[in-house]
VOBA-1610 file (N, C-alpha, C; in pm, whole numbers, padded with zeros to 5 digits, always signed):
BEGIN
Unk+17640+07078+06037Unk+17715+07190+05979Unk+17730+07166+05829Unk+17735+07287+05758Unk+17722+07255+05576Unk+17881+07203+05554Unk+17851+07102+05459Unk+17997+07094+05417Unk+18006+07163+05256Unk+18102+07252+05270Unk+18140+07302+05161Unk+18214+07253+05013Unk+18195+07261+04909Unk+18178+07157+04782Unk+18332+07169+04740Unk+18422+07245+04813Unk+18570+07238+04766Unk+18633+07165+04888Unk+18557+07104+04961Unk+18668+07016+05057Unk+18623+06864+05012Unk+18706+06787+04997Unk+18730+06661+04986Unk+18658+06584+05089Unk+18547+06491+05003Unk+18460+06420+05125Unk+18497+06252+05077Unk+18484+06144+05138Unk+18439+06029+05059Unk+18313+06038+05074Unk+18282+05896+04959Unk+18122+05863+04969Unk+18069+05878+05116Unk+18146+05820+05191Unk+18088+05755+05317Unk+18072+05870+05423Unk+18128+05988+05401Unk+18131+06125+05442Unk+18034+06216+05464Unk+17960+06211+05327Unk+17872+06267+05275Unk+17721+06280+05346Unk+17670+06382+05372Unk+17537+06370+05419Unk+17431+06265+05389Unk+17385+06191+05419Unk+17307+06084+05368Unk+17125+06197+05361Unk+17048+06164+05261Unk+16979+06160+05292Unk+16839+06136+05382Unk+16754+06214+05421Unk+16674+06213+05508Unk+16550+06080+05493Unk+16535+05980+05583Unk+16462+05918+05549Unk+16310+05939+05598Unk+16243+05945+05483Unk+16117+06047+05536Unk+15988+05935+05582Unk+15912+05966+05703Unk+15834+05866+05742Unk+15684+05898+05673Unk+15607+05830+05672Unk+15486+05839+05618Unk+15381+05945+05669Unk+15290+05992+05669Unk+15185+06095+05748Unk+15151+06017+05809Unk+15061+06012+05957Unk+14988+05922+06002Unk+14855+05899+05967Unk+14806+05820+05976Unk+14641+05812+05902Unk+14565+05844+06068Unk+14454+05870+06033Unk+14338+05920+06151Unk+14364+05800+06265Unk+14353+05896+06400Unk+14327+05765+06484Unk+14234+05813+06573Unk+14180+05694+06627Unk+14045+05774+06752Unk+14089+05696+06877Unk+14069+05744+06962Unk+14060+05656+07121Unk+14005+05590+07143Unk+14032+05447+07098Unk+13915+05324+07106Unk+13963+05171+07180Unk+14091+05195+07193Unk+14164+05051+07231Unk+14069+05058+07373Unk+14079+04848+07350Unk+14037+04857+07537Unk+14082+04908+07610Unk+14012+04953+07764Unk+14026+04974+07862Unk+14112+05129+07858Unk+14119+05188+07694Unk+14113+05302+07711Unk+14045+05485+07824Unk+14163+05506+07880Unk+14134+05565+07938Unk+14080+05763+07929Unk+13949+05759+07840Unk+13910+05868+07770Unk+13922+06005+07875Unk+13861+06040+07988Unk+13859+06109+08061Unk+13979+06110+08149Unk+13998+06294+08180Unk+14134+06322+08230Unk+14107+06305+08393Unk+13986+06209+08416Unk+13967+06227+08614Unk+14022+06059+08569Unk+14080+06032+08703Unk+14115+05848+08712Unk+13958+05761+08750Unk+13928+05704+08712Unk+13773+05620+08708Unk+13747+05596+08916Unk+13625+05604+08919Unk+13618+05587+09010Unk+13498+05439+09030Unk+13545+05410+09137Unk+13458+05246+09148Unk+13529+05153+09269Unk+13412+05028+09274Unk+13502+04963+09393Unk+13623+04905+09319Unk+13694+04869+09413Unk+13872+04861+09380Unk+13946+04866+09264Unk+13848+04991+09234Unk+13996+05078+09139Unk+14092+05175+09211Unk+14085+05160+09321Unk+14181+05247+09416Unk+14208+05423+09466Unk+14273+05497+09423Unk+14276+05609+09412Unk+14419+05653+09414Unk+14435+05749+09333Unk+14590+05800+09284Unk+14601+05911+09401Unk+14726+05976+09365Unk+14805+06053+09505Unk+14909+06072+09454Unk+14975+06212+09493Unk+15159+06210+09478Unk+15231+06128+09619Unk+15318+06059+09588Unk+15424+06067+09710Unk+15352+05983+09830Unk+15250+05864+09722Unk+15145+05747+09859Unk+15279+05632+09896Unk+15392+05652+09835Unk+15463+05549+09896Unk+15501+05538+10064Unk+15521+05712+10058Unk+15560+05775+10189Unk+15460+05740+10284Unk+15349+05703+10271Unk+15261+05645+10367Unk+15294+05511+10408Unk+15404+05435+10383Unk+15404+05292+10375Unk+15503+05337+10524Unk+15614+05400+10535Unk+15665+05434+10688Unk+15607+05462+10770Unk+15501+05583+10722Unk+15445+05631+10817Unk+15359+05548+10865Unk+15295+05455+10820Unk+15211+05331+10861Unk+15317+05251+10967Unk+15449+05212+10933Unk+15521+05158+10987Unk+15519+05178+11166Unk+15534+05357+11104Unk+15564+05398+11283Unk+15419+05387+11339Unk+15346+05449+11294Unk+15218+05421+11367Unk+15176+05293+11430Unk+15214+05188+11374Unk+15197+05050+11399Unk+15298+05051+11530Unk+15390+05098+11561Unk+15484+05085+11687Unk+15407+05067+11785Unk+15285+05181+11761Unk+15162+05163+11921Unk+15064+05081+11890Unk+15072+05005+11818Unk+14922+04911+11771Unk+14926+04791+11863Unk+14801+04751+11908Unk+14785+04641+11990Unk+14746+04573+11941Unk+14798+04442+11899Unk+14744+04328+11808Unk+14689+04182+11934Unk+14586+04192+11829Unk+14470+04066+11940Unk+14555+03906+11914Unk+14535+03849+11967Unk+14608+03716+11941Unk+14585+03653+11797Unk+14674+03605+11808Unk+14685+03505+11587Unk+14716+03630+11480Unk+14703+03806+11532Unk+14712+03927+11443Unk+14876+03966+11421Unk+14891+03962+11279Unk+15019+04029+11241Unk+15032+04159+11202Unk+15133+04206+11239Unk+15184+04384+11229Unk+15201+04397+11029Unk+15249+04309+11011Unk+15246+04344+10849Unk+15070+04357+10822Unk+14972+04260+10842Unk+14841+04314+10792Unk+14782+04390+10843Unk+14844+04424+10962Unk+14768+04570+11039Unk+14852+04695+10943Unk+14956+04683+10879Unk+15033+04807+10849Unk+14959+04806+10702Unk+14961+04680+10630Unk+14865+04660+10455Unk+14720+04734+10494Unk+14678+04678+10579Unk+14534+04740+10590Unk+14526+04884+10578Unk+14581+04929+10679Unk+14532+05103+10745Unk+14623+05157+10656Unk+14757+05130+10567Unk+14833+05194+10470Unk+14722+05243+10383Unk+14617+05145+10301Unk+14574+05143+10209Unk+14451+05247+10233Unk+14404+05249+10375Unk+14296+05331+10390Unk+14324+05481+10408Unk+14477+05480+10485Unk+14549+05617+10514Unk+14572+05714+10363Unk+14592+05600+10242Unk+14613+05649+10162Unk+14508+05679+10069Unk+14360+05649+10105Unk+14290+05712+10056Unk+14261+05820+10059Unk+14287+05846+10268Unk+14243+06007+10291Unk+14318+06103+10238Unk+14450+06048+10203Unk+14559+06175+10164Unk+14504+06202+10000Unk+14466+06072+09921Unk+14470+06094+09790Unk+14275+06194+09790Unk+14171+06191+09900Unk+14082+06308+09887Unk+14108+06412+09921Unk+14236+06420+09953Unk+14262+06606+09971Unk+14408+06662+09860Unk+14445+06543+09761Unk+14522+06563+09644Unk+14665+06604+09681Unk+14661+06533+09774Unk+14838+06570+09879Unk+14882+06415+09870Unk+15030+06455+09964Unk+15083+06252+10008Unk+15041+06289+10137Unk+15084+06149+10156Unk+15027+06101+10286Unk+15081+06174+10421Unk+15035+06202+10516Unk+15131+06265+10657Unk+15062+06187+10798Unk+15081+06199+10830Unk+15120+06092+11002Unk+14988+06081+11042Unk+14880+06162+11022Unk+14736+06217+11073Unk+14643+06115+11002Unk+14687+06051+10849Unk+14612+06027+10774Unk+14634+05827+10864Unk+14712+05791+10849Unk+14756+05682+10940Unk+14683+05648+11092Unk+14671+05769+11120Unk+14636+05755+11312Unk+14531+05767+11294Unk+14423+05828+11171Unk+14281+05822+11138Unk+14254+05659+11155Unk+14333+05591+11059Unk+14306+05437+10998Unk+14343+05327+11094Unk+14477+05363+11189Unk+14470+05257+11244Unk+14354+05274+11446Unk+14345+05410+11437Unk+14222+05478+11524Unk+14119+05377+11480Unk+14052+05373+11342Unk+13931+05365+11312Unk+13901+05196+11331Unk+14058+05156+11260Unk+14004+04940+11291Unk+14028+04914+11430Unk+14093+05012+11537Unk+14099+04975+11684Unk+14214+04931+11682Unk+14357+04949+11634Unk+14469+04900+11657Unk+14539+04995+11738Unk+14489+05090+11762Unk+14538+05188+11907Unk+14458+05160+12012Unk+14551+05183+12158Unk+14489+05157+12268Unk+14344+05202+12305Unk+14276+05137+12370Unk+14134+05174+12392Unk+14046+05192+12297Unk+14049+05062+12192Unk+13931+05036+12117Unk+13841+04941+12179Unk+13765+04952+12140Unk+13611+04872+12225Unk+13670+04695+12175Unk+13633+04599+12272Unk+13631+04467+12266Unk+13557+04405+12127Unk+13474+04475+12115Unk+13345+04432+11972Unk+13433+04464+11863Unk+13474+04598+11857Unk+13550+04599+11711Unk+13668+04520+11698Unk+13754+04466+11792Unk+13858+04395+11770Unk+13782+04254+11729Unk+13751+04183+11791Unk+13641+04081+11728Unk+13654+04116+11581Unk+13559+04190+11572Unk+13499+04220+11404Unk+13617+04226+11285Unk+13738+04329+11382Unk+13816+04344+11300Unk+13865+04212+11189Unk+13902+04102+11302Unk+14053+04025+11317Unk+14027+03918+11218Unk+13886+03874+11144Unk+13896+03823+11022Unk+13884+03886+10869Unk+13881+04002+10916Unk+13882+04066+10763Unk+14040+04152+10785Unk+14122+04146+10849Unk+14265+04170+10839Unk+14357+04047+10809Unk+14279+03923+10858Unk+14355+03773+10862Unk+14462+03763+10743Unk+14555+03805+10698Unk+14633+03799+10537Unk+14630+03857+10483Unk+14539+03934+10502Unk+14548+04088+10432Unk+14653+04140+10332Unk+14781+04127+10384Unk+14904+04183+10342Unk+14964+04091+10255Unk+14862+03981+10224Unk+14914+03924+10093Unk+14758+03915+09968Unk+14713+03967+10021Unk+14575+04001+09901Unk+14546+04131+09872Unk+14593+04161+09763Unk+14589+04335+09719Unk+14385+04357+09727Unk+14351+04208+09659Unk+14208+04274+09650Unk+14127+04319+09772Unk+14139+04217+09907Unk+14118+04248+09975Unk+14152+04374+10067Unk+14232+04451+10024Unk+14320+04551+10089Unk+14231+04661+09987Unk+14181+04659+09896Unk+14096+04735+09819Unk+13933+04717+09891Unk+13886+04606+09890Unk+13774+04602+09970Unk+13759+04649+10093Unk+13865+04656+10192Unk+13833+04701+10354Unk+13848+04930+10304Unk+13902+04902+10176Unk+13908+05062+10193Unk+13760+05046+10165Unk+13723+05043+10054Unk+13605+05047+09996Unk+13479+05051+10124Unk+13508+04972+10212Unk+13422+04960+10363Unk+13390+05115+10427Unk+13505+05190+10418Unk+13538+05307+10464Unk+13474+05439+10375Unk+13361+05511+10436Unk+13295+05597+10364Unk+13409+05748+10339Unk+13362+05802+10234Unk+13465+05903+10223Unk+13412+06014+10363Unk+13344+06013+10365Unk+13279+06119+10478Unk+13326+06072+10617Unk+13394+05942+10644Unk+13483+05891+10767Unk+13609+05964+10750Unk+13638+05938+10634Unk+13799+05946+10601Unk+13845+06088+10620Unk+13721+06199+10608Unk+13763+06322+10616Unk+13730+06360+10725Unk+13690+06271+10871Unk+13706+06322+10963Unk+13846+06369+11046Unk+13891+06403+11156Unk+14005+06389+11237Unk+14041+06246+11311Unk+14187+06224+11296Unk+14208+06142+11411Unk+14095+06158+11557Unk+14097+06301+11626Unk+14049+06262+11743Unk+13890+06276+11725Unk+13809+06294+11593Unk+13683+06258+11603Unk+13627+06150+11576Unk+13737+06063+11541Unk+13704+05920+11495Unk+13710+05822+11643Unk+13847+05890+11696Unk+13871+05836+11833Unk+13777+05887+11960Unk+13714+06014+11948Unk+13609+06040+12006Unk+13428+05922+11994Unk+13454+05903+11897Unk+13344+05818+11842Unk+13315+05695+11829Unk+13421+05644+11861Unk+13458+05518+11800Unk+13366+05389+11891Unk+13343+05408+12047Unk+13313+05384+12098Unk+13119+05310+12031Unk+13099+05415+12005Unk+12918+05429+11963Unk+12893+05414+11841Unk+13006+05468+11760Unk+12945+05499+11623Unk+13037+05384+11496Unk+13153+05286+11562Unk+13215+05242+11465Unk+13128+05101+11405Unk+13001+05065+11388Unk+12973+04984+11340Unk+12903+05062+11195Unk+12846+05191+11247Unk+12760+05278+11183Unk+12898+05289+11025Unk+13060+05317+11057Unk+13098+05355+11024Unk+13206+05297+10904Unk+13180+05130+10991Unk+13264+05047+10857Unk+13146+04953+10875Unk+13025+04931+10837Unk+12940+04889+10793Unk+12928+04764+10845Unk+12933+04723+10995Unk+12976+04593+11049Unk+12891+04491+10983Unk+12755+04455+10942Unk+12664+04383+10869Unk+12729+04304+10776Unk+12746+04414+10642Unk+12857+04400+10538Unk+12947+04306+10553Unk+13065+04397+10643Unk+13175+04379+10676Unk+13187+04247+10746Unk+13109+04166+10845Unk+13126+04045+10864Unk+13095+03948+10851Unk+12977+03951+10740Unk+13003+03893+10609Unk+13061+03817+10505Unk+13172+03959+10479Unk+13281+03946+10425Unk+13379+03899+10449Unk+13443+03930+10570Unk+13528+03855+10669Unk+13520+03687+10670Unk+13368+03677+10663Unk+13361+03511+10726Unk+13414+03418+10596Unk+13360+03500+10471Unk+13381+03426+10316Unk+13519+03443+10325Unk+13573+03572+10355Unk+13716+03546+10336Unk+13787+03432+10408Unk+13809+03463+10498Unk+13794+03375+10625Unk+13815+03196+10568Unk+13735+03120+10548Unk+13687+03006+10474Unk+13744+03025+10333Unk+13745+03101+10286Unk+13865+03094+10164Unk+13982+03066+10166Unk+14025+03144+10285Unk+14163+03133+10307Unk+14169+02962+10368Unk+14100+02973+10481Unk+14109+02841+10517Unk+14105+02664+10389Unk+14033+02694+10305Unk+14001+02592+10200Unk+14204+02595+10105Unk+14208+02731+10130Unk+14332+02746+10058Unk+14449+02685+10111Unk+14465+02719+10261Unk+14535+02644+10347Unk+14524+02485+10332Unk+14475+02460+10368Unk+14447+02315+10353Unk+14478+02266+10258Unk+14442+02321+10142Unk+14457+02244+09999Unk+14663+02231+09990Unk+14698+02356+10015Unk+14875+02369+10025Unk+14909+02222+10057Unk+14834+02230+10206Unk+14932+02095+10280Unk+14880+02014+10240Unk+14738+01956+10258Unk+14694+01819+10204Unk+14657+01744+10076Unk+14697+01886+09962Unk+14616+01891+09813Unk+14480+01902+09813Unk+14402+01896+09721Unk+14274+01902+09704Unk+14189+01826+09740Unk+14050+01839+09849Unk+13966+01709+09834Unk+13929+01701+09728Unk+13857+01511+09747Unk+13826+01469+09621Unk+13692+01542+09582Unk+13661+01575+09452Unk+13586+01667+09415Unk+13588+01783+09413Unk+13694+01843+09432Unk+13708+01989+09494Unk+13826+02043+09389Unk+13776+02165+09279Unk+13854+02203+09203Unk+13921+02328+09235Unk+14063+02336+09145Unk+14142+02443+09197Unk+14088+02595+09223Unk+14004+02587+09144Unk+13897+02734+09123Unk+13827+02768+09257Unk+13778+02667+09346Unk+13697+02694+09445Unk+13806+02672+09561Unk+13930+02633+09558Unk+13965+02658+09686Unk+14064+02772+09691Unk+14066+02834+09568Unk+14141+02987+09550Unk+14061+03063+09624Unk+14177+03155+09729Unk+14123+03256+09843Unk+14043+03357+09736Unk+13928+03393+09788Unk+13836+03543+09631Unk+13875+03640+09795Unk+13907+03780+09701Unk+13923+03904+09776Unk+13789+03952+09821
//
């Protein structure tokens, strides 16, 4: 508000002047890992964005209520796993997650009743800890073709029988499992017994 020149101000009263900042000089979009394009990058485990993917972390929860876990299998890496895959399907149709996208994922690794004997096998070393390795929880999505993910719960569960090797790439996939597998194990070991001799910290770190 103006102050008018017949009312009594002190110094300290008084409007101070404006302290004026400089123009900015030119800038271009160049810092690393700058992100130029308005789509999120796509690649293996860079993940995929979504509104409202937290909400998949319950709904994974309940779904897991009916999951049948094979012996030595924990409900937290069955819920890390199929969360991460549930939340892919929701983030290819640009929604959050809902109950369908879950019963696709835990349908597809065989943690609902009446999955075939072979895929539980296959499954149960590439879930082994899962739920404490983000990378690996990026790789088992990555396993998962987008053209699976946009099927139905009951065409995956229709199929699953014949077509689930076709479908998470069992070759690949157990493989992968076995390196993980032996990673983890080298890692274990090293905890309790320290390092063998010759054996540096680098190589007995679990790789995703």
């Amino acid at each position: 508000m103006a102050q008018p020149d017949y009312v009594p101000l002190t110094t300290g009263d008084r409007v101070r002047p404006l302290y004026r900042l400089s123009t900015p000089g030119h800038w271009h979009q160049d810092r690393p890992a700058e992100l130029a394009d308005l789509r999120h990058p796509e690649g293996p485990e860079l993940g995929a964005t979504g509104p409202d993917l937290g909400f998949g972390l319950k709904l994974a929860n309940r779904v897991a209520e009916r999951a049948v876990l094979a012996e030595g299998e924990h409900r937290t890496d069955a819920v890390a796993g199929c969360f991460a895959c549930g939340t892919r399907r929701a983030s290819l149709y640009h929604r959050a997650p809902v109950v369908h996208d879950m019963e696709l994922a835990f349908t597809l690794w065989g943690f609902l009743p009446g999955a075939p004997e072979e895929l539980v096998a296959f499954r149960r070393p590439l879930f082994a800890g899962v739920a404490h390795d983000y990378n690996r929880q990026r790789a088992l999505v990555d396993m998962v073709s987008e053209e699976v993910l946009r099927m139905s719960p009951a065409q995956v569960k229709e199929g699953l029988a014949t077509t689930w090797r076709k479908w998470l790439g069992a070759e690949h996939a157990a493989l992968y499992g076995a390196r993980s597998s032996q990673a983890l194990g080298r890692a274990n070991r090293r905890q309790l017994e320290g390092p063998a001799e010759g054996e540096d910290e680098a190589a007995t770190a679990p790789q995703g």
